[in-house]
C-alpha positions as CSV (number, residue, x, y, z in Angstrom):
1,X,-19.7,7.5,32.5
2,X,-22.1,10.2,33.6
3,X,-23.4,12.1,30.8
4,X,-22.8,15.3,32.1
5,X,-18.9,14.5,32.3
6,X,-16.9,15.8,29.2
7,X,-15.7,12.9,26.9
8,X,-11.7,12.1,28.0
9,X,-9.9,13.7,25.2
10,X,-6.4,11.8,24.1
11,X,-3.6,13.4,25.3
12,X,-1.3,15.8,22.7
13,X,2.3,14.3,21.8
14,X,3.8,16.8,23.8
15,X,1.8,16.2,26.7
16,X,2.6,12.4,26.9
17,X,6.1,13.0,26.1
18,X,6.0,16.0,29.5
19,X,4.5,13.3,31.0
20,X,7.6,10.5,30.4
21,X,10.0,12.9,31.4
22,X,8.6,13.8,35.3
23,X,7.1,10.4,35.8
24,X,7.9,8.4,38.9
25,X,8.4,5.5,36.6
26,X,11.2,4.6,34.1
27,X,10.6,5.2,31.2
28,X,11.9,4.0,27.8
29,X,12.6,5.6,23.9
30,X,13.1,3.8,21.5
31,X,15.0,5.0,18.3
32,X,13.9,5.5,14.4
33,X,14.5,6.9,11.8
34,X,12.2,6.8,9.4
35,X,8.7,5.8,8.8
36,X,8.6,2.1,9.3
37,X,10.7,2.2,11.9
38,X,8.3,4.4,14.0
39,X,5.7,2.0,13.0
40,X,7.6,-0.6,13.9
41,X,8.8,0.9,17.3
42,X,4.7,1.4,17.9
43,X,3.9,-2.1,17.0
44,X,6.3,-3.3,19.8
45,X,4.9,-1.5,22.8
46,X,7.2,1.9,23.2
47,X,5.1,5.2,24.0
48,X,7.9,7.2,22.5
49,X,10.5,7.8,20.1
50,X,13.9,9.0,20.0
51,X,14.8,10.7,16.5
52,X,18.6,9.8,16.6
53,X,20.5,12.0,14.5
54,X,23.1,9.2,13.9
55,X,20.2,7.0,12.5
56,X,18.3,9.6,10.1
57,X,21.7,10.4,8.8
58,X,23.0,7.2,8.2
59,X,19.6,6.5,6.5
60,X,20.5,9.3,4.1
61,X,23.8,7.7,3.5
62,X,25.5,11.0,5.2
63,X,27.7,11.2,8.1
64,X,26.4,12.4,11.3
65,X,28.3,15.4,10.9
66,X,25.6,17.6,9.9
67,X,26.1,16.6,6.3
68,X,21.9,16.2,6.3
69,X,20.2,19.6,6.7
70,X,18.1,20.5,9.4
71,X,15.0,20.9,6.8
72,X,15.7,17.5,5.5
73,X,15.8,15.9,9.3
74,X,12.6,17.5,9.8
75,X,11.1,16.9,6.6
76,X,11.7,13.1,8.1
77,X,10.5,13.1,11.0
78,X,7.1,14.5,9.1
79,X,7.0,10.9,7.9
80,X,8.1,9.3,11.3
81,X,5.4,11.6,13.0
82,X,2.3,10.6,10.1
83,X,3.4,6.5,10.4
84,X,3.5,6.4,14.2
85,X,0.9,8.5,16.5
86,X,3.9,8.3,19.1
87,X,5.9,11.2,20.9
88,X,9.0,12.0,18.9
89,X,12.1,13.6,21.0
90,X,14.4,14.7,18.2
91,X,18.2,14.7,18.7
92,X,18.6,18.2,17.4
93,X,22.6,18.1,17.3
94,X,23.4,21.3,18.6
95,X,20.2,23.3,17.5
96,X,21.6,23.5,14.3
97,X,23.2,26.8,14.5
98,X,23.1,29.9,17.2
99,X,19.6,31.0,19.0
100,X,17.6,32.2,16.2
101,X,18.1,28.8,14.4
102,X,16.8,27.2,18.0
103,X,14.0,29.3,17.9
104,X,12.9,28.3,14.3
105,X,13.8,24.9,14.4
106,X,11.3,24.6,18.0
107,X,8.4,26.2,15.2
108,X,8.7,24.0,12.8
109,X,9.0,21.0,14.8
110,X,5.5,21.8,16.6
111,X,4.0,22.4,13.4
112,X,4.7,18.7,12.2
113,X,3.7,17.4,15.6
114,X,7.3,16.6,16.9
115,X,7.0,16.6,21.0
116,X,10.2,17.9,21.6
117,X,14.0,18.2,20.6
118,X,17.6,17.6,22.7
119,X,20.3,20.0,21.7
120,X,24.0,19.4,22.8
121,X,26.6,22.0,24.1
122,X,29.1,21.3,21.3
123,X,29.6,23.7,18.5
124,X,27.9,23.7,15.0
125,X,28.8,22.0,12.8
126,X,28.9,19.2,15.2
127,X,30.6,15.4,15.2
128,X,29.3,12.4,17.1
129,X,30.5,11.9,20.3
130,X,31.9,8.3,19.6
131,X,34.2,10.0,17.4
132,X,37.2,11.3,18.9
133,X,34.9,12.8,21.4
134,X,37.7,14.3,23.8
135,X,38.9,16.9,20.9
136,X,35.4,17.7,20.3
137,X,34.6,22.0,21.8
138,X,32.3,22.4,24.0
139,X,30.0,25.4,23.1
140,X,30.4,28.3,26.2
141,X,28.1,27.8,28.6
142,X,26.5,31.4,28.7
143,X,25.5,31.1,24.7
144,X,24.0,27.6,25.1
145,X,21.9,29.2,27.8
146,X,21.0,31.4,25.6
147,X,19.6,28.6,23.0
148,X,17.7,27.0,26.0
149,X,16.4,30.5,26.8
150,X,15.2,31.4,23.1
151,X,14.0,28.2,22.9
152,X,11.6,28.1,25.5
153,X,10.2,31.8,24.1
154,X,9.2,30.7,21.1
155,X,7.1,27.5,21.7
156,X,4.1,28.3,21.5
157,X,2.6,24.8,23.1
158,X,3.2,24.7,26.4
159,X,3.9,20.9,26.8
160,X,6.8,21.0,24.0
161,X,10.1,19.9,25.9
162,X,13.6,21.3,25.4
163,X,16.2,18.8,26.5
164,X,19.3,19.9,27.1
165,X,22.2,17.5,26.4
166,X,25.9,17.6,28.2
167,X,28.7,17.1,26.4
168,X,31.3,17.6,29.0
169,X,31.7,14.0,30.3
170,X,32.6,13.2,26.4
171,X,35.0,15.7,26.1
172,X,37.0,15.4,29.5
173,X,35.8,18.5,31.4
174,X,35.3,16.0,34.3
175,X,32.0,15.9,37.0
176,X,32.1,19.4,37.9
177,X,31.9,20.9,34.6
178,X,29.4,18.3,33.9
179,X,27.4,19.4,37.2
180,X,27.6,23.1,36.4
181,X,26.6,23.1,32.9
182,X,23.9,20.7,34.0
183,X,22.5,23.1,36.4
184,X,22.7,26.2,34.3
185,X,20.5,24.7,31.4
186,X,18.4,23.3,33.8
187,X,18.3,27.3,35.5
188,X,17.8,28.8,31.7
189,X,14.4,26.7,31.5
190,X,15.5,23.0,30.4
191,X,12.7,20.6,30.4
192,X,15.6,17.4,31.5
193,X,19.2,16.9,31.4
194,X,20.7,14.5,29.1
195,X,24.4,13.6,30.5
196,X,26.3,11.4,28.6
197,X,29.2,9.6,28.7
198,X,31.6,6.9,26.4
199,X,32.8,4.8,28.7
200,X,31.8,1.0,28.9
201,X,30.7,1.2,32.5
202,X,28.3,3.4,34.2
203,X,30.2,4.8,36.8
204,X,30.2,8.2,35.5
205,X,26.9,8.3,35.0
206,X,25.8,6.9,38.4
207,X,28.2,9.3,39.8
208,X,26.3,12.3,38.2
209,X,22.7,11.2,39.0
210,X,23.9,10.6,42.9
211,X,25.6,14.5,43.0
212,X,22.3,16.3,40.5
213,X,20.2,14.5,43.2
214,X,17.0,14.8,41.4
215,X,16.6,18.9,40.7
216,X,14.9,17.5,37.3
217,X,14.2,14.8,34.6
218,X,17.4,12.7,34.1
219,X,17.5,10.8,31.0
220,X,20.6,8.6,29.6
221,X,21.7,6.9,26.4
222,X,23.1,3.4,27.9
223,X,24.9,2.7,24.5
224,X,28.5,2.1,25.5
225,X,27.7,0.7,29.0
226,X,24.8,-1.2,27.8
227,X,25.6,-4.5,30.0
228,X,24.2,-2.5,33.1
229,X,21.3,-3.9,34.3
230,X,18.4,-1.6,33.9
231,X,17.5,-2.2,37.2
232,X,20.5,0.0,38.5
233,X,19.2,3.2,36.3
234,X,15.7,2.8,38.0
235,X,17.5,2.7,41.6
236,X,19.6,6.2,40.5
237,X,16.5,7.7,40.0
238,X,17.1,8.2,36.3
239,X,14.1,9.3,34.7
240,X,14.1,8.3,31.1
241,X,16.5,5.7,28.9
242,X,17.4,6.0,25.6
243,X,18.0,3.5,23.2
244,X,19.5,5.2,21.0
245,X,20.7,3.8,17.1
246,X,19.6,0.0,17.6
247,X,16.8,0.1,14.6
248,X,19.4,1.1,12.0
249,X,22.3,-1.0,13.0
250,X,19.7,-4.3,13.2
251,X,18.9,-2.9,9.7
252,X,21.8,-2.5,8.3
253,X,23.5,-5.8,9.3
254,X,20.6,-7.5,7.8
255,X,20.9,-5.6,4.9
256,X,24.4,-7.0,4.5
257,X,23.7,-10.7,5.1
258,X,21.0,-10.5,2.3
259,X,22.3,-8.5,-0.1
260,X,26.1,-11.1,0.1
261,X,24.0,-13.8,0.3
262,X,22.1,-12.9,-2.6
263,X,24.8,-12.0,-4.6
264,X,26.9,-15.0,-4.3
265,X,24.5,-17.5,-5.1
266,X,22.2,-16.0,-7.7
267,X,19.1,-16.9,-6.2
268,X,16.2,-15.8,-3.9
269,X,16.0,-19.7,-2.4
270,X,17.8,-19.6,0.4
271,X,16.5,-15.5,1.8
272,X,12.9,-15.6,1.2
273,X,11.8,-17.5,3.8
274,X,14.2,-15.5,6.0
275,X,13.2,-12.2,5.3
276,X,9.9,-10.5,6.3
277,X,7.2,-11.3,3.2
278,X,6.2,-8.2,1.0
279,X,2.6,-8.7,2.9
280,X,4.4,-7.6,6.0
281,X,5.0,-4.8,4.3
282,X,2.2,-4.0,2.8
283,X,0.6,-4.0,6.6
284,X,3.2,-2.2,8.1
285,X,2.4,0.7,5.1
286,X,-1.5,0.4,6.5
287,X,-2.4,-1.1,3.0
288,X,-5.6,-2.2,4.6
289,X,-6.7,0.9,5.6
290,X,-6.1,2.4,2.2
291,X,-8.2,-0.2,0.4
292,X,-11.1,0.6,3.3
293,X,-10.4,4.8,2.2
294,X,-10.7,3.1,-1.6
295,X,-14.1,1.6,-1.4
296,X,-15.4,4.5,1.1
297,X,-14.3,7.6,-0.6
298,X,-14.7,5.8,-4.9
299,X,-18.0,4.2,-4.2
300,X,-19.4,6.5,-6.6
301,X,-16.6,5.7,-8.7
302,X,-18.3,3.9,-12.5
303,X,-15.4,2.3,-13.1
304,X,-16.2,-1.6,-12.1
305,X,-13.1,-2.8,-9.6
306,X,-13.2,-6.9,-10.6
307,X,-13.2,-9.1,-13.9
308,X,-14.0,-12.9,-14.5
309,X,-12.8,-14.6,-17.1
310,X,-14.2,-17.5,-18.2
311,X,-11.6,-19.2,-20.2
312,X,-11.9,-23.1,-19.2
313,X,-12.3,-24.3,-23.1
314,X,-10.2,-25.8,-25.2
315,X,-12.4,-24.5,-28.0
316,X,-14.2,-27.0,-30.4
317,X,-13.2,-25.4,-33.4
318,X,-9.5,-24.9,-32.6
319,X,-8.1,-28.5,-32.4
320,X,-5.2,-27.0,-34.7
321,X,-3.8,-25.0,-32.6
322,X,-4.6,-25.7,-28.6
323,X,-2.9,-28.9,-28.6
324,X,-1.0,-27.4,-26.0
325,X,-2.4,-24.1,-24.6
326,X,-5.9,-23.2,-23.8
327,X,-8.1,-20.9,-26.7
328,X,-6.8,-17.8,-23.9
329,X,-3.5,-18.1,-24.8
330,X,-3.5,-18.2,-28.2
331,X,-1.4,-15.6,-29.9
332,X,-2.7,-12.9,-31.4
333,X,-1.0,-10.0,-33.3
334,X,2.2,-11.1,-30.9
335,X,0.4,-11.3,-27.6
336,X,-2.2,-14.2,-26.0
337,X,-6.0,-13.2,-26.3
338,X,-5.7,-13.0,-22.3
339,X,-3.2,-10.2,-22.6
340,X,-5.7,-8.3,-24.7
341,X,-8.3,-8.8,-22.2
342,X,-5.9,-7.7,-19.7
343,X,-4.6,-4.3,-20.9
344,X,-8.3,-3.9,-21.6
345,X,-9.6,-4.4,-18.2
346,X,-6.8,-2.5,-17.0
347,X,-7.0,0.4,-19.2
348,X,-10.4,1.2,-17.5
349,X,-9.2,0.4,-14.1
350,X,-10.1,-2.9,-13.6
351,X,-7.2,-4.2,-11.6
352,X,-8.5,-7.4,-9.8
353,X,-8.8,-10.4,-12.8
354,X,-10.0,-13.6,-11.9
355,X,-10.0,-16.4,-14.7
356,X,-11.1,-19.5,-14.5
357,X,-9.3,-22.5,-16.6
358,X,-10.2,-25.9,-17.0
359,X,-8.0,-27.3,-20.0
360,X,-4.4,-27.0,-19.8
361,X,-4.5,-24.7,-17.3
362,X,-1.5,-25.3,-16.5
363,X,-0.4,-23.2,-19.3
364,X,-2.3,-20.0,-18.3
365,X,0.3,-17.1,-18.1
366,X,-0.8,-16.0,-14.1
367,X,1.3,-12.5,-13.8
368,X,-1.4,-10.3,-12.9
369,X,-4.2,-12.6,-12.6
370,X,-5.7,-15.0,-10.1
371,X,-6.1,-18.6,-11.5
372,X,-8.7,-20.7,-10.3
373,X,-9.6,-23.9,-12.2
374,X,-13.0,-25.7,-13.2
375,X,-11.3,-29.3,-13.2
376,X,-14.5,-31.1,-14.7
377,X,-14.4,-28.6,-17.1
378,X,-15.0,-31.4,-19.7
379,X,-18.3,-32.3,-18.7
380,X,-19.3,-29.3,-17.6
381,X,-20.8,-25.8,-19.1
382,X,-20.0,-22.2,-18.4
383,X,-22.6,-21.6,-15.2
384,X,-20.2,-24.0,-12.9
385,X,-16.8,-22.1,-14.1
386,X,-18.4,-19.2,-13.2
387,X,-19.6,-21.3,-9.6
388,X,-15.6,-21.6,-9.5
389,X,-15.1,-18.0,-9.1
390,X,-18.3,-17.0,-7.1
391,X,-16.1,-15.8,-4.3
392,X,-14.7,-12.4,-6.9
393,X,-18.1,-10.9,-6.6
394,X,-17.3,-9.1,-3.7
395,X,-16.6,-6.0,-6.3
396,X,-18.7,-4.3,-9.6
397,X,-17.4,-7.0,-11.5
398,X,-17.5,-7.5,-15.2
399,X,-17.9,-11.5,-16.5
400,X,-16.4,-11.7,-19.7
401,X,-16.1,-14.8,-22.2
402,X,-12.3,-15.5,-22.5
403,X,-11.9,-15.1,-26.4
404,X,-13.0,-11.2,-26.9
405,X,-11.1,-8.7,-28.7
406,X,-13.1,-5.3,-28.3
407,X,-12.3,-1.6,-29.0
408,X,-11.9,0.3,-25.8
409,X,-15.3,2.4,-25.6
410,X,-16.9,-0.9,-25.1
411,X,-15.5,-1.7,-21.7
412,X,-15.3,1.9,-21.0
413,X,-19.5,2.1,-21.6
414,X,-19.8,-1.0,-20.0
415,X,-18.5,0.0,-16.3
416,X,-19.9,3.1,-16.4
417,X,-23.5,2.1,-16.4
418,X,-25.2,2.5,-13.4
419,X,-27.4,-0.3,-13.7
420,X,-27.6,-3.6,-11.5
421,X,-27.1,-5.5,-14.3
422,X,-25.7,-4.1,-18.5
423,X,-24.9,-6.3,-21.4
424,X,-23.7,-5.6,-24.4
425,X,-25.2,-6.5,-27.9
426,X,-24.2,-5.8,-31.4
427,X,-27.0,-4.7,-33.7
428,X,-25.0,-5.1,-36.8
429,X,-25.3,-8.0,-39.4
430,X,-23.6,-11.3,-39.0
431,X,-21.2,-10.6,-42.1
432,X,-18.5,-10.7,-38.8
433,X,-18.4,-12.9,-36.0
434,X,-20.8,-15.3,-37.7
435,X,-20.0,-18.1,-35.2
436,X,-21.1,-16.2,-32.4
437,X,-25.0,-17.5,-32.1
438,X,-26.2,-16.1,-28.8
439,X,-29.4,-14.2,-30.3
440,X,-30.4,-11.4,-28.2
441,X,-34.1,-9.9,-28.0
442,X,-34.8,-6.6,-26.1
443,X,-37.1,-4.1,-25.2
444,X,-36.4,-2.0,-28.5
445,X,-34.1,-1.9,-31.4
446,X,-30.8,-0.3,-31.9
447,X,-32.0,3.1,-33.5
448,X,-28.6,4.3,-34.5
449,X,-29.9,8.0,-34.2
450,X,-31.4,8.5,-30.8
451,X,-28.9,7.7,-28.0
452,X,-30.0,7.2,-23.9
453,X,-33.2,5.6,-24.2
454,X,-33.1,2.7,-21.8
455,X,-33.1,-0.9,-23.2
456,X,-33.5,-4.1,-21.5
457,X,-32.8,-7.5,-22.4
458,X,-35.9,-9.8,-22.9
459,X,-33.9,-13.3,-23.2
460,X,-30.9,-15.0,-25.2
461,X,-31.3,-17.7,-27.0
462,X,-29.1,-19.4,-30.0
463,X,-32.0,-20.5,-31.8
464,X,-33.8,-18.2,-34.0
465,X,-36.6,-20.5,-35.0
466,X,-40.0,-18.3,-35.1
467,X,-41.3,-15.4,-33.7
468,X,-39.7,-12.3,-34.1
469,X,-36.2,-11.5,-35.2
470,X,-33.4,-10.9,-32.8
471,X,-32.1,-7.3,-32.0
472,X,-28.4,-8.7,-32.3
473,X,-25.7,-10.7,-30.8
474,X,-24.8,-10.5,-27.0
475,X,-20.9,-10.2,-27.6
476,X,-20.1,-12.3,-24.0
477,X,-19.8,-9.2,-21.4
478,X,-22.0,-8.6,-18.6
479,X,-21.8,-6.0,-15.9
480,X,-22.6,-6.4,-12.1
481,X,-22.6,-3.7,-9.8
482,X,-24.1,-2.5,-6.9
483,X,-26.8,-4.9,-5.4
484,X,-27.0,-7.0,-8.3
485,X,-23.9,-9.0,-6.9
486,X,-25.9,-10.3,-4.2
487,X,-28.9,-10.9,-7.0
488,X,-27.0,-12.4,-9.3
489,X,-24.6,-14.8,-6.2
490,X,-28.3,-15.4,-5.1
491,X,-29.6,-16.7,-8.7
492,X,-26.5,-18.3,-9.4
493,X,-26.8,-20.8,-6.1
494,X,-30.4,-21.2,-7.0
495,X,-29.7,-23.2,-10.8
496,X,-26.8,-24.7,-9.0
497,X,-29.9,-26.7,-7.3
498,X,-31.1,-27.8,-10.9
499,X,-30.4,-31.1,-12.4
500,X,-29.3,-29.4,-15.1
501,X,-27.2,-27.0,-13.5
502,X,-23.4,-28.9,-15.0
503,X,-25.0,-28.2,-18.9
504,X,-25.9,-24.3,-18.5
505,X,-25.0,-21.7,-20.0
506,X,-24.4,-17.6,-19.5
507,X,-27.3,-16.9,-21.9
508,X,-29.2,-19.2,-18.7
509,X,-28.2,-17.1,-16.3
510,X,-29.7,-14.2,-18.0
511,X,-32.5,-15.6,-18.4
512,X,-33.5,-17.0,-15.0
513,X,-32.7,-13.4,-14.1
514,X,-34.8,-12.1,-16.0
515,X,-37.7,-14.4,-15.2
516,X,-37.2,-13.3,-11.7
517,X,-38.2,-10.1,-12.7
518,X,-34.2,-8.4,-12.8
519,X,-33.5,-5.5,-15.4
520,X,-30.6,-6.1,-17.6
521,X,-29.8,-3.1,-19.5
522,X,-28.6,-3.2,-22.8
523,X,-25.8,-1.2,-24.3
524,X,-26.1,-1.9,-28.1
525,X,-22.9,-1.2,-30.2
526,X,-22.2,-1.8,-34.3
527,X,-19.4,-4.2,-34.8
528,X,-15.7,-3.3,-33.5
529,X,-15.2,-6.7,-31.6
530,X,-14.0,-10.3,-32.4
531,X,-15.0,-13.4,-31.0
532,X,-12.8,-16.5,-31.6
533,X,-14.5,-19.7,-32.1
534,X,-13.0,-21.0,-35.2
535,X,-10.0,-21.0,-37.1
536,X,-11.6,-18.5,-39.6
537,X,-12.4,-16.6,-36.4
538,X,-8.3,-17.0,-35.3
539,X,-7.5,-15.1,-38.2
540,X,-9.9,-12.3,-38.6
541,X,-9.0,-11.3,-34.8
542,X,-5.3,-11.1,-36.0
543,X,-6.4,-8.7,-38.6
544,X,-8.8,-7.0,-35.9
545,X,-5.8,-7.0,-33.3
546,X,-3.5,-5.2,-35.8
547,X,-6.0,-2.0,-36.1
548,X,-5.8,-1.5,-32.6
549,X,-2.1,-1.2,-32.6
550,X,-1.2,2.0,-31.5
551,X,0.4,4.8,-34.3
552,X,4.2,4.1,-34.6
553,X,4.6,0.8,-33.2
554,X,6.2,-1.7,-35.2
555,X,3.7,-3.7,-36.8
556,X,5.4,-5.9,-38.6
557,X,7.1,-7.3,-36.2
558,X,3.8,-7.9,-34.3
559,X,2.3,-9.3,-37.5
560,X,5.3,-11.8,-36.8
561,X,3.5,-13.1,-33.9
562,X,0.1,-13.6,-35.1
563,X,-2.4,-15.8,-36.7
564,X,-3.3,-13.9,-39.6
């Protein structure tokens, strides 16, 4: 394009629906009524939309007998119009009451985008036209004029269409009527004639287009003669076709085959693979676009999105009691330790859980959870369940041992460091948690009276055999965010190359990150977690569990439940 030629700006709504209605060509609307059905109607090729009346009523539950009020219809068609960036021609009843209801209607349907809107020559409050049609009044001529007329004044964009729709075919007032009225509207400023008719042939209709003999836009709604060949509308030289209710009436005969099929056998079996998948509908809500707003507009969000669990041991001290069950799901004051880490995770927003099991996986409680599974779990050490899960670190992700119980600030602190890497190390005494032995040394001591200087980790180790003393106990939670995912998927590849690799350790990991020159930040607390690696360990994190019950539940009955 030459660069001194303006960029092509999209046409308005209006504008393409103008556009439909004086075209040389056919063209077709296809009929919603709510959101996904504009989306849908998109999705399979239409350039516009006709808002049926019948349809947005029924979807209400309401006859079409104005029963739905005009601020709810357009209230709807604000949803129709946001899911869909198609043309929408309401069906406008009959304006919804005399001019001045015309002329605020036409306002508030270009506010909310809506392209244009068909009134009918019957009288408010009307009936549909399938419905005794002949005893239906027919609004005088002169006042409906005066609708078109008032109108027409009060749009303020100049594309917005007005189509006026005749009723008198309907009602019996025969061709001439029909003709007359026709031309009057069109006279009063009409944007295109809607003539419609109930019989099952077209005759009528064919007779009309052959007498109005082009003077403007023709469109039809082919729903009782719908056996006529399309072909035979494009040779009348009608100008637009309406299909006019055939969303709702697919949906509501589906509707009824699933919901009786349902209901008499007791089961999902037999409709699920029938049915579109809740993924479908997920996409046809733009769920993927909302996820791209998500990580767009909360990158500055603290809260970490991800969590990996590493929960593939049977635990060495807990023979007793994971004969059947992995340590995860042992009970603990009345709910498995991977529930706690759950409504943990959760409670600070971390919604996407990945845990990886290894023994008796198969008894891993998945709602909420993906499940992968380290199968040579028995030979292997914690590095290559984490390798299992490698493909989670696509979010700030927080890698947690499978057998924590920790007050709330901890994961709360945790996330909301803004470091590549954070652990988290207790500084108090090992009178708790004694069988926890992953000895952390760091850049300085917990000084329980200054709070923000910046610690790092120097390494973990379990042995405390000479040197210096350790600073504490890394408690089993590391934080990744930001470009340390790529560090640490990087490192983690690396020691996958090592001999050694199947026997390592996390307290490895931190290390070999640390050699490579990577800051791990420390976040020191004083006790308030449990770590359960024995059966003496079992039962302190009932008593731990019970604590963190919240006022007024009843605790007993949890105490029921659990170990202690």
């Amino acid at each position: 394009m030459n660069a001194r030629e303006p960029a092509l700006v999209p046409a308005s709504r209006s504008a393409r629906l103008r556009q439909m209605l004086i075209s040389n060509e056919l063209e077709f609307l296809m009929e919603a009524h709510n959101g996904l059905s504009a989306r849908i109607a998109r999705e399979a090729g239409f350039k516009a939309i006709w808002g049926s009346g019948l349809s947005i009523s029924a979807q209400f539950g309401v006859r079409d007998n104005n029963e739905a009020s005009w601020t709810q219809v357009v209230d709807n068609l604000e949803f129709m119009a946001d899911a869909s960036d198609l043309p929408i021609l309401l069906d406008g009843d009959t304006g919804y009451g005399n001019f001045n209801n015309v002329r605020r209607l036409v306002r508030k349907l270009e506010q909310r985008g809506i392209a244009g809107v068909c009134i009918e020559d019957k009288q408010f409050p009307k009936t549909n036209s399938f419905i005794k049609g002949e005893a239906q009044p027919l609004a005088d001529m002169d006042e409906f004029c005066g609708k078109i007329k008032a109108g027409k004044d009060s749009q303020t964009d100049e594309n917005f269409s007005i189509v006026a729709r005749v009723e008198a075919l309907i009602a019996g007032w025969g061709m001439d009527e029909a003709l007359k009225r026709a031309e009057a509207y069109r006279l009063a400023g009409a944007d295109a004639i809607l003539i419609h008719s109930k019989l099952s042939k077209p005759d009528e209709i064919l007779t009309f287009a052959r007498e109005w003999a082009g003077r403007g836009p023709l469109v039809i709604v082919p729903t009782k003669y719908y056996s006529t060949p399309t072909d035979v509308f494009r040779k009348a030289g009608i100008s637009v076709v309406i299909w006019a209710n055939h969303l709702v009436r697919a949906s509501a005969s589906a509707m009824q085959a699933v919901a009786k099929q349902i209901h008499d056998s007791e089961t999902l079996v037999d409709v699920e693979d029938r049915i579109a998948s809740v993924n479908e509908i997920f996409r046809l809500q733009d769920a993927d676009e909302y996820s791209e707003a998500e990580n767009r507009y909360l990158s500055a969000s603290r809260n970490a999105g991800s969590a990996i669990v590493l929960a593939a041991s049977r635990g060495s001290g807990l023979d007793a009691v994971t004969t059947d069950k992995p340590k995860v799901m042992l009970p603990v004051a009345g709910k498995p330790l991977l529930r706690w880490l759950l409504d943990a995770f959760k409670k600070q927003s971390v919604n996407d859980v990945t845990v990886v099991g290894g023994y008796r996986a198969d008894a891993i409680d998945t709602a909420g959870i993906k499940l992968v599974v380290n199968d040579r779990h028995a030979e292997t050490g914690e590095l290559a369940s984490l390798a299992c899960a490698a493909d989670a670190l696509k979010n700030d992700t927080v890698i947690s041992y499978g057998d924590l119980l920790f007050r709330s600030y901890i994961l709360r602190d945790l996330v909301e460091s803004e470091a590549d890497f954070s652990v988290v190390v207790d500084s108090s005494p090992a009178t708790e948690n004694s069988s926890v032995r992953d000895f952390a040394w760091c850049s300085a001591g917990d000084d329980r009276d200054l709070f923000g200087n910046k610690v790092l980790l120097r390494r973990v180790s379990s042995e405390q055999a000479g040197g210096d003393a350790p600073h504490g106990r890394w408690i089993g939670l590391l934080n990744v965010r930001g470009a340390g995912r790529a560090k640490l998927a990087a490192k983690l590849a690396e020691l996958r190359e090592r001999p050694d690799f199947d026997r390592l350790d996390m307290p490895a990991l931190l290390n070999a990150l640390i050699e490579s020159g990577e800051q791990i930040e420390v976040q020191y607390v004083h006790g308030h977690w449990r770590g359960v690696n024995d059966l003496e360990d079992f039962r302190r994190a009932g008593d731990f569990a019970h604590a963190q019950t919240p006022l007024g539940t009843d605790a007993a009955g949890a105490q029921n439940g659990s170990a202690a």
